[in-house]
MDAnalysis code that builds the backbone (N, CA, C; Angstrom):
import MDAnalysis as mda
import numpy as np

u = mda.Universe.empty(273, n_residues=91, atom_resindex=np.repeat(np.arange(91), 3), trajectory=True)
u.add_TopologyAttr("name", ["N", "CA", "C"] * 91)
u.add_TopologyAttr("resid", np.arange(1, 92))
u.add_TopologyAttr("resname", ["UNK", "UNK", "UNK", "UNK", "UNK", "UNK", "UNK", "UNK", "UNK", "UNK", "UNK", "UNK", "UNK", "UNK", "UNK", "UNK", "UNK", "UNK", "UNK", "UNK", "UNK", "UNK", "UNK", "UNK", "UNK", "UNK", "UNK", "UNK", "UNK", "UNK", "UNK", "UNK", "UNK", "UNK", "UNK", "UNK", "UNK", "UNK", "UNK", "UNK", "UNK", "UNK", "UNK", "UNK", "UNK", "UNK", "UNK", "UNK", "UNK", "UNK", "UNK", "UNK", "UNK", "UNK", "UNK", "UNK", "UNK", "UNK", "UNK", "UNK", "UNK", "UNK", "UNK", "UNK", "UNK", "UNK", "UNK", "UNK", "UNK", "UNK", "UNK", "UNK", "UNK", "UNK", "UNK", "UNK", "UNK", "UNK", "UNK", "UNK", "UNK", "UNK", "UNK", "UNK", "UNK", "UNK", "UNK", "UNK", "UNK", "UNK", "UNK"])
u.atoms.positions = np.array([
    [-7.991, 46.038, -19.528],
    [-7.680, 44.615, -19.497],
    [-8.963, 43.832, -19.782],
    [-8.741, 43.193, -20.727],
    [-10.008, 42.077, -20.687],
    [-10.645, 40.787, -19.822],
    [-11.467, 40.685, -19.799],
    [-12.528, 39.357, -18.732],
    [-11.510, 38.793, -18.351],
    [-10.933, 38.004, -19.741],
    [-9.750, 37.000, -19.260],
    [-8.397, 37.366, -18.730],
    [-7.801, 38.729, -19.112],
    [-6.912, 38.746, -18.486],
    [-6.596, 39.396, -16.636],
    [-8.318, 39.869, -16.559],
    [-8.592, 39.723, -15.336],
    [-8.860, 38.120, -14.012],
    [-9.545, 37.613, -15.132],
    [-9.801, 36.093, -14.637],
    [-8.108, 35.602, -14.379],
    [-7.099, 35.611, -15.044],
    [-5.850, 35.468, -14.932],
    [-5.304, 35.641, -13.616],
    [-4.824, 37.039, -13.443],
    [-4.465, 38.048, -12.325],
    [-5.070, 37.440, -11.250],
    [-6.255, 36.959, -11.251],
    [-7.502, 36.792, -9.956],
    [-6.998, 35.222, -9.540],
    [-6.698, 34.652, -10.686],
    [-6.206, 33.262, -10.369],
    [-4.930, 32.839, -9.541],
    [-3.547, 33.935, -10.055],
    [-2.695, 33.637, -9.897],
    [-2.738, 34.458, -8.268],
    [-3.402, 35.685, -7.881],
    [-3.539, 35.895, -6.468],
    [-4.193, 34.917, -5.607],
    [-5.180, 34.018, -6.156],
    [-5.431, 33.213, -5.441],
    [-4.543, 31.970, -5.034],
    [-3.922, 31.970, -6.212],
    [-2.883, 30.646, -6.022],
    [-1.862, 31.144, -5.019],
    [-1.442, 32.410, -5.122],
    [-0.391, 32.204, -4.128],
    [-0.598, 32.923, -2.718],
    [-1.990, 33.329, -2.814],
    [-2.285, 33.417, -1.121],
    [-2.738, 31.443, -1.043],
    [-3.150, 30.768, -1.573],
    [-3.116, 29.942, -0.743],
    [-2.299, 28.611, -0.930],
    [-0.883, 29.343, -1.235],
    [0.308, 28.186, -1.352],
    [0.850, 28.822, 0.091],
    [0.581, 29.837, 0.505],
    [1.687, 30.368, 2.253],
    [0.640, 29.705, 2.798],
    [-0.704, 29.460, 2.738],
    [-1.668, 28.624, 3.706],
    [-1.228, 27.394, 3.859],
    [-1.126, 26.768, 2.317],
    [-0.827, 25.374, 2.488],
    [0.452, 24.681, 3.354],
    [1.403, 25.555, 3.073],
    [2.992, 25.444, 3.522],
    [2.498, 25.577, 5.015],
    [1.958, 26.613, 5.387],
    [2.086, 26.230, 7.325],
    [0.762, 25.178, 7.269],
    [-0.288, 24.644, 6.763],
    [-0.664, 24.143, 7.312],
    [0.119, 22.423, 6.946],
    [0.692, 22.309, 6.325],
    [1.506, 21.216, 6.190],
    [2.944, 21.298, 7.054],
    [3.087, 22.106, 7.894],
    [4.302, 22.398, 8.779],
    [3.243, 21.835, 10.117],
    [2.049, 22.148, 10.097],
    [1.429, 21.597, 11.606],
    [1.121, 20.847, 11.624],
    [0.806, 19.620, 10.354],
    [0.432, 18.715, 10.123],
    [1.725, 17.527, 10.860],
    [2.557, 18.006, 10.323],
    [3.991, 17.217, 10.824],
    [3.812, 16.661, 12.275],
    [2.837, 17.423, 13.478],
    [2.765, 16.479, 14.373],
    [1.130, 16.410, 14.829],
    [0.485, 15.826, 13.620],
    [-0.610, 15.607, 13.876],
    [-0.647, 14.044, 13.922],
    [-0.807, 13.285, 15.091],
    [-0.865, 11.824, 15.209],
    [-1.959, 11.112, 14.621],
    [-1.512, 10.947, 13.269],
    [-2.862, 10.147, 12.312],
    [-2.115, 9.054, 11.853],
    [-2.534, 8.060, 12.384],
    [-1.623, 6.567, 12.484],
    [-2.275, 5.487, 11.357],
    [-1.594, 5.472, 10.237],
    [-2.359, 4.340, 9.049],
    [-0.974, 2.984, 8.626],
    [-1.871, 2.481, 7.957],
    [-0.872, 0.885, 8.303],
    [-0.276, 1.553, 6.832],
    [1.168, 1.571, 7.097],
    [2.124, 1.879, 5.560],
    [3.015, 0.912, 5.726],
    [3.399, 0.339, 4.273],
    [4.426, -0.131, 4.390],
    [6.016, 0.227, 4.017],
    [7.345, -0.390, 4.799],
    [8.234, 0.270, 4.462],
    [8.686, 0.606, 3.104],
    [8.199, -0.222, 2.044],
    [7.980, 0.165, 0.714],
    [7.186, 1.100, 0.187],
    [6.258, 1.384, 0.834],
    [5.262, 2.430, 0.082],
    [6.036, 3.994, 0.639],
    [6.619, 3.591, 2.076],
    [7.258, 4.725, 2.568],
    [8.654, 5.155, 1.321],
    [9.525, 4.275, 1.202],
    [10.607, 4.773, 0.020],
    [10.176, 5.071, -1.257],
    [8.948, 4.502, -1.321],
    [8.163, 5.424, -2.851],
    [7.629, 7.015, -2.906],
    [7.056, 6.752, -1.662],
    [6.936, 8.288, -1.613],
    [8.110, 8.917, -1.181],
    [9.287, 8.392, -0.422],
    [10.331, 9.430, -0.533],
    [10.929, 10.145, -2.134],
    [10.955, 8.243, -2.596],
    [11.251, 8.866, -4.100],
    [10.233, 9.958, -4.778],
    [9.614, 10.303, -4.770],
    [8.290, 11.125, -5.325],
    [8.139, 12.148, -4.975],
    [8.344, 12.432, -3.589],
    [8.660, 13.749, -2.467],
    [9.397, 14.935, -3.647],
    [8.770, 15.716, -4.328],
    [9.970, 16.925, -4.279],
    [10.905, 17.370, -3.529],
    [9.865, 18.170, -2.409],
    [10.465, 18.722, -1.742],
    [9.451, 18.235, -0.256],
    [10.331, 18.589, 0.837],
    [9.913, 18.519, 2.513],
    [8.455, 18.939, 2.556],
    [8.470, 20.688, 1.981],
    [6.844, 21.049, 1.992],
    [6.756, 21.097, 0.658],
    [5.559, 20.621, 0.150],
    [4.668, 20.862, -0.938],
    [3.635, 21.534, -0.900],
    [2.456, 21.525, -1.640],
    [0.761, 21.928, -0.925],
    [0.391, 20.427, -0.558],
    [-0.491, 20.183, 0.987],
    [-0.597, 19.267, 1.072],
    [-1.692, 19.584, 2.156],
    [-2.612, 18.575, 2.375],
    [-3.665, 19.074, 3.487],
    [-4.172, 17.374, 3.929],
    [-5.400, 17.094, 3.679],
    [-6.373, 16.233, 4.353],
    [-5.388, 15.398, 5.625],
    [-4.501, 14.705, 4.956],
    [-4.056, 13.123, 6.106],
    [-2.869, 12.979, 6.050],
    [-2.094, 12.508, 7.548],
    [-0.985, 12.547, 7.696],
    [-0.418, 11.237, 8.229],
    [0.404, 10.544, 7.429],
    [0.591, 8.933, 7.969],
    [2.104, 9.299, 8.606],
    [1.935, 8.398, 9.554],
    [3.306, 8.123, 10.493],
    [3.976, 6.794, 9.878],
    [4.796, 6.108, 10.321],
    [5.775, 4.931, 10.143],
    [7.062, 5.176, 10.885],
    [7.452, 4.152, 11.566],
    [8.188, 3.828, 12.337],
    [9.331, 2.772, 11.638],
    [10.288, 3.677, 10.856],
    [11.534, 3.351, 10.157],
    [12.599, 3.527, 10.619],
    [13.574, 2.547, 10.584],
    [14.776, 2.914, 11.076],
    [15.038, 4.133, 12.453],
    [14.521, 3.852, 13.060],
    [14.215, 4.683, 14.417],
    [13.928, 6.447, 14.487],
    [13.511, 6.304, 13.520],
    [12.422, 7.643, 12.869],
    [10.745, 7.245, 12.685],
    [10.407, 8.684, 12.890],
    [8.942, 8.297, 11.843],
    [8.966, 9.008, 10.438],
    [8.841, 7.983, 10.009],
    [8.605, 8.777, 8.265],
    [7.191, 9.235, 8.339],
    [7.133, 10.226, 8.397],
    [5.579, 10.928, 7.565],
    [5.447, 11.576, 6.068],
    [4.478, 11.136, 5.536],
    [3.731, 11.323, 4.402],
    [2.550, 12.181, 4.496],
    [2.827, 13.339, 3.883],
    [1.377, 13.876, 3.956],
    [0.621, 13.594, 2.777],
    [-0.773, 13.532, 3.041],
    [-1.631, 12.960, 1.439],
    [-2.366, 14.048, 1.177],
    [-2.123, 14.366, 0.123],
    [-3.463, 15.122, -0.666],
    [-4.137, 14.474, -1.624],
    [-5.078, 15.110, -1.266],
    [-6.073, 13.958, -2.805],
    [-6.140, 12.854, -3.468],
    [-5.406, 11.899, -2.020],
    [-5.303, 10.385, -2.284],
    [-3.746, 10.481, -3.179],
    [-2.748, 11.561, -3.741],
    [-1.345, 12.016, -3.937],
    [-0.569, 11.885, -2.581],
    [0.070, 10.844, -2.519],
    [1.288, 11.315, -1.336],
    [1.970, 12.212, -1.897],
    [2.959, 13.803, -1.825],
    [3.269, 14.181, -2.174],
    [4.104, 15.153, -1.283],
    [3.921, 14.741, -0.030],
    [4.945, 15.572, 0.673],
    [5.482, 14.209, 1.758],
    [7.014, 14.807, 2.515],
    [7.201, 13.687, 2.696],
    [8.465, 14.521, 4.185],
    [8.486, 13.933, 5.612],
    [9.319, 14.481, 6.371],
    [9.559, 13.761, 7.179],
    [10.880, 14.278, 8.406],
    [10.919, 12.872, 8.994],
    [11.311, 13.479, 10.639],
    [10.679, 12.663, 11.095],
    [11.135, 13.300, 12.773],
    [11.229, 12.366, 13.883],
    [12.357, 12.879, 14.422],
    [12.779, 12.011, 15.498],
    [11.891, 11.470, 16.525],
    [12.204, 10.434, 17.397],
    [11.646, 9.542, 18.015],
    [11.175, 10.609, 18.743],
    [9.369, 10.291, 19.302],
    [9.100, 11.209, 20.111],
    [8.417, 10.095, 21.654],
    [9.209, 10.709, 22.408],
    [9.043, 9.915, 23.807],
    [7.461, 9.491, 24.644],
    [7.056, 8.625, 24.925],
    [5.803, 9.016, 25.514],
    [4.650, 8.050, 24.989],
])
């Protein structure tokens, strides 16, 4: 196999050992209390935009207090791109 089609192989193992990283660490993120001023508009943009529940997603996690949920947004790289929602939490 040549340089590159080693460089390949090496890439794509890296990519997907660290897409199972990203996925749980964006599952713990979900109740990490990082509180930023969003608005209910910026919140339905990123729903619209949301693929899916988990994406790859890491640094920051915004809350909002919608319709008696919190919408969270997780941000990567200044990308909102993941997007979940969880019930009122007491306390």
């Amino acid at each position: 196999m040549t340089y590159w089609g080693w460089l390949l192989v090496g890439i794509a193992l890296l990519l997907t050992a660290l897409s199972g990283t990203q996925t749980s660490l964006c599952q713990r993120m979900r109740s990490v209390p990082v509180y930023r001023g969003l608005t209910y508009w910026e919140v339905q943009q990123i729903a619209k935009a949301a693929p899916t529940s988990f994406t790859p997603c890491g640094e920051d996690t915004i809350r909002r207090w919608v319709s008696g949920r919190y919408q969270i947004a997780l941000r990567f790289n200044r990308y909102d791109i993941c997007l979940g929602v969880e019930e009122e939490i007491d306390g």
